[in-house]
C-alpha positions, 0 to 999 in steps of 0.5 A: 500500500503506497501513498501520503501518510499524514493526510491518509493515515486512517483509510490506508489504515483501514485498507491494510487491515482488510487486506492483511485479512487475506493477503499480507499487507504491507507499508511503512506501518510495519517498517522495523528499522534495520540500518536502512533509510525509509526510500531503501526500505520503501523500494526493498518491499515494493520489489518483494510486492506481488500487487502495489496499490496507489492512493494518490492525493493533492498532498503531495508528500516530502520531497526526497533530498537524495535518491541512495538507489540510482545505480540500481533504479530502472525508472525515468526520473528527474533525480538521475539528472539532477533537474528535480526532486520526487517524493517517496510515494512518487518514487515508489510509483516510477519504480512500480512501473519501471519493474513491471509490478502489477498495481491500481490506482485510485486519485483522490479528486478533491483539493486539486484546485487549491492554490499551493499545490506543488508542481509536483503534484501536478505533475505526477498526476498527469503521469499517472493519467496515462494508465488505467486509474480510478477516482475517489471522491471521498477518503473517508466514505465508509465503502471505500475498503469495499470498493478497493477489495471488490476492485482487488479480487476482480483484476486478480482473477484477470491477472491470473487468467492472462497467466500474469499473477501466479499463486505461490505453491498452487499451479494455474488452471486458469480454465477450471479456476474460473468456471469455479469464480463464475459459479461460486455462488451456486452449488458447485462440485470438484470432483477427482481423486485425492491428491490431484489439487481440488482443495487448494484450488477451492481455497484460492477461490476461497480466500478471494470470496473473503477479500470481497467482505464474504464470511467463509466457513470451511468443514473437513475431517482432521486429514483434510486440515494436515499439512501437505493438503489445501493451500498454505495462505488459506490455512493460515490466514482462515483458520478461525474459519475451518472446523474439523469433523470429529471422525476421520471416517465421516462428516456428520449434521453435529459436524455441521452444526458445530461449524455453525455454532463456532461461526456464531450462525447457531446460537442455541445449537442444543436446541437444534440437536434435540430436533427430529433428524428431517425437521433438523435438517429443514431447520438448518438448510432455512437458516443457512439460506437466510445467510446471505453473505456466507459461503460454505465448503465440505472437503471430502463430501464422499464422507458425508452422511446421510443427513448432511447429503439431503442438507446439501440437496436442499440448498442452493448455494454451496462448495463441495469437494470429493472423490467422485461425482456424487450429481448433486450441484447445478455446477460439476468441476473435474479435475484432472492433471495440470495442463501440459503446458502448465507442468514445467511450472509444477515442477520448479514449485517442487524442486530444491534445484534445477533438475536435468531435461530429460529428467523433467520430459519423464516426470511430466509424462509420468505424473499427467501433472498430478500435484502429489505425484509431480511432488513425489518423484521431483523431491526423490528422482535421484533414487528412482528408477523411472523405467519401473513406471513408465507404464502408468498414466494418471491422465485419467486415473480412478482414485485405487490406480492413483493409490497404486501408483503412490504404492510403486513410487515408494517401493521405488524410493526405498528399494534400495532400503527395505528396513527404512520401507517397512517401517514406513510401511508400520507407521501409516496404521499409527493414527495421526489422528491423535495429536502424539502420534507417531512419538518417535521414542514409543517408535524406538522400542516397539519395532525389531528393526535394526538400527531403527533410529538410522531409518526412521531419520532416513524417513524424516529426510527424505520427507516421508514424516515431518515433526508435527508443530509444537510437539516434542518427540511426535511426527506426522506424515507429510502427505496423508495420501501417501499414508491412507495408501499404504494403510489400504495395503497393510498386513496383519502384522503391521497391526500386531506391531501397532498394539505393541506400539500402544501399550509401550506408549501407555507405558513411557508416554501416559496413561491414556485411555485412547491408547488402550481404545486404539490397541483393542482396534488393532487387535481386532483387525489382525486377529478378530475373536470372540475373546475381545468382546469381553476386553471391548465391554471393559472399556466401554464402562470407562465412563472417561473417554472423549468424543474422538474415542467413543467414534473408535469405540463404535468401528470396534463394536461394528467389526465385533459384531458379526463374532458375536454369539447369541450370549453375547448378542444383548451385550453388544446391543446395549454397549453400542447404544450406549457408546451412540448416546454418549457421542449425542451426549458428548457433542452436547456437552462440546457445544453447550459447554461454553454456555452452560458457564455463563449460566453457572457464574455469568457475571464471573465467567463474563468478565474473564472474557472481557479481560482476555479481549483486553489482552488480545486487543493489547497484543493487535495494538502492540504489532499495529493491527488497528481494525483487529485491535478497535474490534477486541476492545469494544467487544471488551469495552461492551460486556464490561458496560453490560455487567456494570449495571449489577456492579457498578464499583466493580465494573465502571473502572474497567469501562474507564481503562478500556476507553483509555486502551482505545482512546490510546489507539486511536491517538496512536492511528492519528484517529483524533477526533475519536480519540478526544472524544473517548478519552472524555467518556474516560474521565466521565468516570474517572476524572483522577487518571492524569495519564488520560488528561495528558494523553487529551491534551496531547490530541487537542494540541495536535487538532489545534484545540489551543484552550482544550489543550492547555486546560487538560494540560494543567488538569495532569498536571495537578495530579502529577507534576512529571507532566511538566517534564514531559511538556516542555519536550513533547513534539505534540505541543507544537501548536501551544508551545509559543503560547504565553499560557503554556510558558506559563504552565510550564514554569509554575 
């Protein structure tokens, strides 16, 4: 974001905190210095900068006395031959331009025809009349984020069609992404099978609904939100946005009603659950389509029961992404392959270095352009031998001939390692559901490999497993595909291992009841008996068991069932109701648990809310995040006026510290008017705080309020003489400092 800030701080402000909504925004806000003058910095970002927008005002800006980047510059400018001075904002323009950087231009059309208007400034209007700009009539009209967002997201999607923007770790499909803009607010399905890249591509689309003011909410199971699937910007940038489903097996209507609750849609979800299954779902559909600004997205829609299905067929607008066409939108996407001529650029986005040709031609017409796969054999080609498959073709390829061809790359990789392979292999049955999974001491003494320690580093360089964020000693898969595949193919004594593995993880780690839950599930798979009935029974009384491992429970007793005897057959029965009651229960109590507080203690439980809002308004305000910061303090500032009224002595302070924390933030974004204005309803309440006077006689000098000024000045001033100190060499006073009062103030 480039322009003048002394008379355009507050809606620059206001674009770049919208902006870093999304993308990361970028000004001389976040400037940290580092030895560098602000024209070095200026330039060093805007090179760095994928998009420059412009807001260009009469008000030219400082002149620039020397240009420390000439032997560098490309731009024509007058600094180069001594006939002239730019300013920074100037600068920044003719660099733009002369690197090929994409930008808008918005010119503020009020104030060109005042009388000392800078040449300059006339002159750098008529240059910047030769390209494509717009006019703006008002700074300060509300819409205007609106409108430069809403201009953003449109001449993005122009740029990437003409192959000019490219999104980083995301390969282009033009044709395919924009079917997708163009219909986004209907029902649209992306179909096609897993790793080909239909998550990232909806998310791109996702994020840019979001530029344009639309609340996105995003629902998948755990494996959909790992690192290694979606887009990397989305998952950071989105992340109070996504809710992920409870199982890894399903997407259920409690997943969605979850979702809701979470996005603040659903109010009294209790009372939603407690409905009939088809008026639940009629309910939910009528009050999703009475949203009009929301967009929804399931990932991984072939999971999705029943119930969630007739949800879906009953609105008009939403996204879907899944394996197969299931023929339930209006608008049905395939993704294939990357376009033929798109796989060059897939390739660079994977390689740590330039590959050899002959190198790239194999894995282009190997990989048919499918992410996964590019990835797969551009990160590990030295140790492949591509003759081996040269065989397939993933141009048209179902989802079981994609896994296959997973299974073969990685035989390939580790064939010349067969102990690195089978632990890989053991691995992909330990669920990473479990966030410490896969515990790499639990891994060094549950498997009789050779030097295990060698190969399981082997796995994590060559990029099989990737320590898992936060966590000490726990690692992941890298890509989930890859282990969903060599879980499809797992033998029995992969899963023996695993209930080895789960015990000593019981026994070294903690004492934990889905250790036990995840051991019976591995038993029953490689040697189903009746034996385990009595073992499943047991711990389905452990009343201690959260949402996660009653679902696990219920895959046990549903693989249980058909060993069952009739001795056995009222037992199970009731267990499995049980274990279904208590997942109704548990969702429940997820839900409710926040309000079920609030009931309890409100006033209590309230004002800890308050206090955590102060906080995180604290830390926005601190890394100069206006918007986020003013949204946290007057959610803080509204529930502290709320509970007064029961507690005023308690309370009324905190509504007075509040409107200090704000009045500060404002004076800080040079929101003047807003910033006098609550430093006044401050001392309404307390009118001893010397630090809220000073601070409001600051702000009235800078408005040039010279009676308001002084007066508050010497208000802080009785409470506290260090004020007089910090007067005399304060820059804010430069308006009343010449002024007898002032010197008189100051000196008594």
């Amino acid at each position: 974001m480039s322009s003048t800030f002394r008379d355009l701080a507050e809606p620059r402000a206001n674009i770049l905190d919208k902006l870093d909504t999304v993308f990361e925004g970028v000004g001389m806000e976040e400037f940290i210095p580092d030895g560098s003058n602000s024209q070095e910095v200026c330039i060093r970002d805007l090179k760095k900068s994928d998009i420059v927008i412009f807001l260009i005002s009469p008000y030219y800006g400082t002149l620039m006395d020397t240009c420390s980047l000439i032997s560098e510059c490309k731009a024509d400018c007058p600094m180069k031959t001594g006939k002239g001075c730019i300013s920074y904002t100037h600068c920044e323009y003719k660099n733009t331009i002369s690197e090929g950087i994409l930008h808008q231009t918005y010119l503020v059309e009020k104030g060109w025809d005042a009388k000392d208007l800078k040449k300059e400034a006339l002159e750098f209007r008529d240059e910047i009349g030769k390209e494509m700009w717009k006019g703006i009539q008002d700074v300060n009209d509300t819409s205007l984020v609106k409108l430069i967002c809403n201009n953003l997201a449109k001449r993005i999607i122009e740029w990437h069609t003409l192959d000019i923007l490219n999104f980083q770790q995301f390969c282009d499909r033009e044709e395919i992404f924009n079917e997708l803009i163009n219909n986004i607010d209907g029902k649209v399905e992306v179909y096609g099978v897993g790793g080909i890249g239909k998550t990232a591509l909806i998310q791109v689309a996702l994020l840019i609904q979001k530029l344009k003011g639309k609340k996105i909410i995003s629902i998948g199971i755990p494996k959909s939100y790992a690192s290694g699937s979606g887009f990397e910007s989305f998952r950071l940038k989105c992340k109070n946005d996504q809710y992920i489903a409870v199982s890894q097996k399903e997407i259920t209507i409690n997943d969605v009603i979850n979702a809701l609750a979470g996005a603040r849609i659903l109010f009294d979800p209790e009372e939603f659950i407690k409905k009939p299954k088809n008026e639940l779902v009629e309910l939910l559909a009528k009050k999703l389509r009475n949203e009009e600004n929301l967009t929804v997205f399931i990932d991984d829609f072939h999971l999705a029961t029943k119930d969630v299905v007739n949800l879906v067929k009953s609105l008009d607008n939403i996204i879907l992404s899944s394996r197969k066409n299931t023929y339930i939108a209006k608008t049905e996407i395939c993704v294939i392959g990357v376009d033929e001529e798109d796989r060059e650029d897939l390739i660079k986005i994977y390689s740590r270095e330039e590959l050899p040709k002959k190198v790239k031609d194999i894995i282009k017409k190997i990989s048919e352009g499918h992410p996964l796969s590019t990835e797969l054999l551009v990160k590990n080609y030295q140790n492949i031998n591509f003759e081996k498959l040269k065989d397939f073709n993933l141009e048209y390829a179902d989802d079981k001939q994609v896994k296959d061809f997973y299974k073969r790359v990685i035989e390939e990789i580790y064939s010349s390692n067969k102990k690195a392979l089978v632990l890989l292999k053991n691995l992909a049955v330990i669920n990473t559901d479990l966030k410490n999974n896969i515990n790499r001491e639990v891994v060094y003494q549950s498997y009789e490999i050779d030097d295990v320690k060698k190969y399981f580093k082997e796995l994590v360089d060559t990029g099989m497993l990737k320590k898992r964020e936060g966590k000490e000693e726990t690692y992941e898969f890298q890509f989930v595909h890859i282990q969903d595949a060599l879980e499809d193919i797992a033998s029995h004594e992969y899963h023996l291992n695993a209930v080895k593995y789960y015990n000593i993880k019981n026994e070294i780690v903690s004492k934990d009841i889905n250790n036990r839950i995840e051991s019976l599930y591995h038993k029953i798979i490689s040697n189903p008996s009746e034996n385990l009935i009595d073992e499943f029974l047991i711990i389905v009384d452990n009343q201690i068991i959260n949402n996660y491992g009653l679902k696990r429970l219920i895959d046990c007793g549903k693989n249980l069932k058909r060993l069952i005897n009739e001795n056995y057959k009222r037992d199970m029965e009731t267990a499995l109701k049980n274990l279904y009651s208590r997942l109704e229960a548990a969702y429940m109590e997820e839900l409710m648990e926040h309000f079920e507080r609030i009931r309890r203690d409100p006033i209590e439980f309230i004002s800890t809310t308050a206090v955590l809002l102060t906080a995180i308004g604290e830390n926005y305000a601190k890394i100069g995040s206006f918007e986020k910061a003013e949204k946290e303090y007057q959610r803080a500032l509204k529930i502290y006026k709320k509970i007064s009224r029961k507690k005023p002595a308690l309370y009324k302070p905190k509504i007075a510290m509040l409107q200090k924390y704000l009045g500060n933030l404002y004076f800080k974004f040079k929101r003047f008017k807003k910033a006098e204005k609550t430093f006044h309803k401050a001392l309404e309440i307390d009118s001893n705080d010397s630090e809220i006077w000073y601070s409001k006689s600051c702000v009235e000098s800078l408005m040039k309020s010279k009676e308001k000024a002084l007066a508050s000045l010497l208000s802080a001033i009785k409470l506290d003489k260090k004020y007089i100190e910090m007067a005399k060499s304060n820059s804010d006073f430069e308006y009343i400092k010449t002024s007898k009062e002032f010197k008189k103030l100051i000196e008594d």
